[in-house]
N, C-alpha and C positions, 0 to 999 in steps of 0.2 A: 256117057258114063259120068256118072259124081260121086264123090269121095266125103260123106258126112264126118269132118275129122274130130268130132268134138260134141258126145252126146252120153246122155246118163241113162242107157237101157236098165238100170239095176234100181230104180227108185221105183216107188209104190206106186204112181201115176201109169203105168206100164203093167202091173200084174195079171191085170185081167185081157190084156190082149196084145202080149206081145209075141205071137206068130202071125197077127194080122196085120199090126202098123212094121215089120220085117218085109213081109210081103209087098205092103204099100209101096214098101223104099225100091224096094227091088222093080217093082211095076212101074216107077216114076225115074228108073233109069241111076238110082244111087245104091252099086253095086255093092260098096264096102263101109263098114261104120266101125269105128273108133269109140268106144264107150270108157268112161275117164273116170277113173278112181277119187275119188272125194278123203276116203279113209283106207289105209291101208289093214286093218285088223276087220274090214269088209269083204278083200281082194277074193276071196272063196267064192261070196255070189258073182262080182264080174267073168270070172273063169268060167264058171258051170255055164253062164249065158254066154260064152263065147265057143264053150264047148259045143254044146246045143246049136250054135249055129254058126258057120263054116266062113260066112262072111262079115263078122264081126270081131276085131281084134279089143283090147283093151291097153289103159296103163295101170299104173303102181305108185301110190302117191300121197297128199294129205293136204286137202287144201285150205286155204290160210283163215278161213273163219272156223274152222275146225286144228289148226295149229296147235293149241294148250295140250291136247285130248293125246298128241301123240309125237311128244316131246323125246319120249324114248325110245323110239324108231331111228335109229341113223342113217347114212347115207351107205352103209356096209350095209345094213338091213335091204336096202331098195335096191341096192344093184344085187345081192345074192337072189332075189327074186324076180328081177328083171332076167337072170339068167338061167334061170330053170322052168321058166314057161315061155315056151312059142309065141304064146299069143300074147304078152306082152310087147307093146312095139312100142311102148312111151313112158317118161318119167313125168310125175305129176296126175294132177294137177297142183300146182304152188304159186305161193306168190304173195302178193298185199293186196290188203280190202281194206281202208281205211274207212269208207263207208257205212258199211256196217258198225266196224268198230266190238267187233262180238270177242277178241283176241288179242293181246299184249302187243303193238311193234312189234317190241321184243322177240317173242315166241315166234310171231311171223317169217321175220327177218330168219331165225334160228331153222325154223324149215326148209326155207326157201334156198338158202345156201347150203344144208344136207343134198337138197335135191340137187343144186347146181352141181354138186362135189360127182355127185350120183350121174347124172347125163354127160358132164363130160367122162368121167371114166365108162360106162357102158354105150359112149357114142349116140346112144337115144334119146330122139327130142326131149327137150323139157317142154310140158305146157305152162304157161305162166299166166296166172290170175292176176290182175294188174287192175284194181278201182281206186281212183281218189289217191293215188300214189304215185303222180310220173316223177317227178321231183328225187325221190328214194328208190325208184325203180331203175330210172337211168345210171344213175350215182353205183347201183351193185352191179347192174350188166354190161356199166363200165369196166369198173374195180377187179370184177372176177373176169370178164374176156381178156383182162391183162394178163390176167394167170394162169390162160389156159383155154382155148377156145372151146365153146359146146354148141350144141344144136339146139334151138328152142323156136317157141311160135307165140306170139304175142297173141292170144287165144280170146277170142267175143270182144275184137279191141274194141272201147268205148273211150277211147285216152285222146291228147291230144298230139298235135302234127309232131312236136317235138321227142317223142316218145318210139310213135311212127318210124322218125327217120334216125333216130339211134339204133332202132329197134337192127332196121334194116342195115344199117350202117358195119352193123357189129355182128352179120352174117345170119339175122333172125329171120322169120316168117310172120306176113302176119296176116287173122284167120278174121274173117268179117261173117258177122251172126243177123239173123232176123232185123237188127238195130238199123243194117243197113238200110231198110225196106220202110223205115216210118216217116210220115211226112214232115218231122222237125227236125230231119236229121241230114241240112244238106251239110253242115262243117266235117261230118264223119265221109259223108260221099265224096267230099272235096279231098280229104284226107286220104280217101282208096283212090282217087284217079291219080295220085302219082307214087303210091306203092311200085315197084316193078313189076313186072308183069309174072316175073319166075319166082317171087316171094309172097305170091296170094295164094289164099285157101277159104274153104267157105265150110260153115258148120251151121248147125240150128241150137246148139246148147239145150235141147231139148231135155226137161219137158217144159223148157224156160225159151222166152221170146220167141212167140211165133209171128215170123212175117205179118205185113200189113194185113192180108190177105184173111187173116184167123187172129189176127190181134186180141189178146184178151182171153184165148183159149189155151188149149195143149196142146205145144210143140211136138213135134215128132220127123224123124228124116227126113222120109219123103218133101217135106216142105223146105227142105235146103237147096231145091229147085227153083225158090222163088228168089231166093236171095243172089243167086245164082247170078239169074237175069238182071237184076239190077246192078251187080257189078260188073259182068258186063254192058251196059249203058255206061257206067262210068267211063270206062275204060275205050268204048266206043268200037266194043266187039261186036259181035255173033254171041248168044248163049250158048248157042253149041263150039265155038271156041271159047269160050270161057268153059268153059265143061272139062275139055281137054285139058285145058291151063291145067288149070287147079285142081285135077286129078294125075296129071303130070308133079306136080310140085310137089303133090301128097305121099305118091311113092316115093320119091327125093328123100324126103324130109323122115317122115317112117321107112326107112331103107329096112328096116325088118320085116313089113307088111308084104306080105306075096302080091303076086296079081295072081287075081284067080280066075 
C-alpha cells in the first residue's frame, strides 16, 4: 500500500476522467490520496471530491503564489474549517516561491504564519511550499518552533541539504515528488538517503512532475509508485519496505486520516 500525500485532484487536468485515474491509483496499490487546497474560497470543490470518494482526504489552505488573492483569511478562518469537516486532515498548502515571484515576500511570509498559527493549534500538518527560499524558510521554522511546536512536511522538497536537516531537526517531514526520478537529480537523491527513515513520504504533486518514466506528461497517483522505488534505492530498501515506510509515516503525520 502507498499513501499519495500530496496531489491536486480538483484542477481542470482531471475533469474528464477522474473515476478512471482513482481507479488507477487504487489498481497500482495507492490506497489513499491527499488532495491540497491551493485556495481556500475553492475548498467546496475539494470536499464534494472527497465526498464522492471515500479514499481521498484533503486540506485547507492558500498557497504562496496565490497569497495577495487571500490576504483576508486568517488563521481563525483555517482552523474553524479544519474543524468542521472530516475530511480535512491538513493545513496548507503555504509557504515561499521566490521563483516565481508572482506574490509580495510580504504577503507570502503573512500567509504562511496564519497557517503556522493554524497547524499548531488544530495539531494538523502544515504542508509547506518552500522554492528559492531556504535561507527565509529555515529563519521562520526556526523562529516559530521556538513558540510552539507544529506538525509540517517539507512538501515536493527541491531545496537544499540545509533545509532538509532543519527541516528534520525541528520535528518535520519531508515528502519527495517525481523530481526524485530525473536523471540530473543525483544532489536531491543524495539529500533523501540521509533523511530518516520515519520522516519520509512520497507524493506525485500531480498534475505536476511525472516521474522519469512519463516525463513531460500528466502526473497522476498511480505514478507515485515510481518515485517510490527509487527512494527506496536510496535508502537501500525493498520498494515494498519503502511502501510500508512511508505509508506508516503518512498516518503519523495526518493522525486525522483513517485507515481504511
Amino acid at each position: 500500500m502507498l499513501i499519495d500525500t500530496h496531489c491536486h485532484l480538483d484542477f481542470a487536468d482531471f475533469d474528464e476522467e477522474r473515476d478512471a485515474l482513482i481507479e488507477r491509483a487504487h489498481d497500482a496499490g495507492v490506497k489513499q490520496m491527499v488532495t491540497i487546497s491551493t485556495r481556500v474560497r475553492k475548498l467546496d470543490g475539494l470536499l464534494a471530491i472527497t465526498q464522492t470518494y471515500p479514499s481521498v482526504f484533503c486540506s485547507v489552505g492558500t498557497h504562496p503564489n496565490n497569497a495577495g488573492e487571500e490576504l483576508d483569511i486568517q488563521a481563525e478562518d483555517l482552523i474553524r474549517l479544519a474543524s468542521q469537516h472530516e475530511k480535512i486532515v491538513a493545513i496548507g498548502e503555504a509557504g515561499l516561491d521566490y521563483f516565481y515571484d508572482t506574490q509580495t515576500p510580504a504577503d507570502q511570509k503573512t500567509g504562511l504564519l496564519r497557517h503556522i498559527a493554524a497547524a499548531r493549534e488544530t495539531g494538523l500538518p502544515l504542508v509547506i511550499h518552500s522554492r528559492s527560499a531556504d535561507e527565509d524558510m529555515i529563519e521562520i521554522l526556526t523562529v516559530e518552533s521556538g513558540k510552539g511546536t507544529f506538525p509540517f512536511i517539507l512538501h515536493c522538497f527541491s531545496s537544499g541539504p540545509e533545509l532538509a536537516r532543519v527541516g528534520v531537526e525541528l520535528g518535520g517531514y519531508v515528502s519527495f515528488s517525481g523530481i526524485l526520478t530525473f536523471p540530473k537529480s543525483e544532489e536531491l537523491r543524495a539529500i533523501a538517503s540521509t533523511v530518516p527513515m520515519d520522516r519520509l513520504l512520497v507524493e506525485t504533486d500531480a498534475p505536476y512532475l511525472a516521474p522519469k518514466r512519463w516525463r513531460g506528461k500528466r502526473n497522476e497517483p498511480s505514478y507515485v509508485v515510481n518515485t517510490a522505488k527509487v527512494l527506496a534505492s536510496c535508502k537501500g530498501v525493498s520498494t515494498d519496505e519503502m511502501a510500508r515506510i512511508t505509508t506508516e509515516n503518512a498516518f503519523r503525520i495526518f493522525s486525522k486520516m483513517p485507515r481504511l
